[in-house]
C-alpha positions as CSV (number, residue, x, y, z in Angstrom):
1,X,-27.5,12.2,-9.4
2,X,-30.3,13.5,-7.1
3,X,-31.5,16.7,-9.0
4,X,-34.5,17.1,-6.0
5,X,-34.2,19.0,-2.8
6,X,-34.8,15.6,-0.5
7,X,-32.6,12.7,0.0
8,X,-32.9,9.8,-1.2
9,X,-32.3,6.1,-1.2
10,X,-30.4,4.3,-4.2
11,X,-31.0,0.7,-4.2
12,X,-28.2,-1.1,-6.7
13,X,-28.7,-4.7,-7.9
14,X,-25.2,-6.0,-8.9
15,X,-25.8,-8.8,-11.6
16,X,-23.4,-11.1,-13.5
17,X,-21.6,-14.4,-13.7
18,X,-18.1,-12.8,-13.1
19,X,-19.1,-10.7,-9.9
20,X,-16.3,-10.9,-7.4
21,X,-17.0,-12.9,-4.5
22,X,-14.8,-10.1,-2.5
23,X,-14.8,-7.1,-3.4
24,X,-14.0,-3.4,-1.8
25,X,-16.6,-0.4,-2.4
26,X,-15.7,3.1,-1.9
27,X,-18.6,6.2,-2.9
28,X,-17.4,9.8,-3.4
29,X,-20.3,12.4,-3.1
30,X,-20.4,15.6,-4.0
31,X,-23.5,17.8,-2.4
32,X,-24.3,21.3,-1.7
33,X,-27.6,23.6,-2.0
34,X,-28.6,24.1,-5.6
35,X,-27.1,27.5,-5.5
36,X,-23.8,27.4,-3.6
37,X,-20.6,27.8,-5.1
38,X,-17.2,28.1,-3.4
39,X,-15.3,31.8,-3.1
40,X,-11.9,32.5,-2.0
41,X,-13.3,33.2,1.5
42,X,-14.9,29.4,1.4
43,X,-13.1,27.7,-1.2
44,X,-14.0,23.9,0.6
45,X,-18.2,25.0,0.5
46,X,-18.3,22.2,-1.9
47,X,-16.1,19.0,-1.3
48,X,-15.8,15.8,-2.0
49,X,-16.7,13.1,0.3
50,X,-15.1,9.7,0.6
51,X,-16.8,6.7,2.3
52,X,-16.0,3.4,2.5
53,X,-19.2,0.8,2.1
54,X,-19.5,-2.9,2.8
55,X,-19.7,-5.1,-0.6
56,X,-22.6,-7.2,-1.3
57,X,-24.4,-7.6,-4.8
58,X,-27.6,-5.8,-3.2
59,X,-26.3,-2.1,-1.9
60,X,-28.0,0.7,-0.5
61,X,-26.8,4.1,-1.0
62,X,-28.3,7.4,0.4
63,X,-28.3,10.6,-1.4
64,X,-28.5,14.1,-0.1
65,X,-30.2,16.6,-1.6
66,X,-29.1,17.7,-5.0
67,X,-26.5,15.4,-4.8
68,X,-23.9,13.4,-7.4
69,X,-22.2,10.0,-6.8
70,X,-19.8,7.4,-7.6
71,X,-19.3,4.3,-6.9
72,X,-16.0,2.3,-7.6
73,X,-16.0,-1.3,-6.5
74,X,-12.9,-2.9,-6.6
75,X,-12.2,-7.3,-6.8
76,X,-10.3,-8.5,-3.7
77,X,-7.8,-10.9,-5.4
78,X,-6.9,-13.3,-2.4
């Protein structure tokens, strides 16, 4: 969560013995001026975004401005 009026960078360390060697990584991110909220003339001001990222135990994930995300990372069973 990004409670600041600039973007940022989020830099993730993934740690652990039973890290998949394959993996898929999706963020959803939901961002909008502090103040907005959706009406029934703009119900979509605020939406969710999808985005697929590449998997590696280092990531680096931008955040807009007074932004929220997740991440779900997901094994690749082969």
């Amino acid at each position: 969560m990004n409670y600041t009026s600039d973007s940022s960078i989020l830099l993730v360390r993934l740690q652990g013995s039973q890290l998949p060697v394959n993996a898929s990584v999706k963020m959803y991110s939901l961002n909008a001026e502090l103040t907005a909220s959706p009406t029934m003339e703009e119900p979509d001001k605020i939406k969710i975004a999808e985005q697929s990222l590449p998997y590696s135990r280092n990531l680096t994930i931008g955040m807009a401005a007074y932004g929220v995300i997740v991440v779900e990372i997901k094994a690749i069973v082969e």
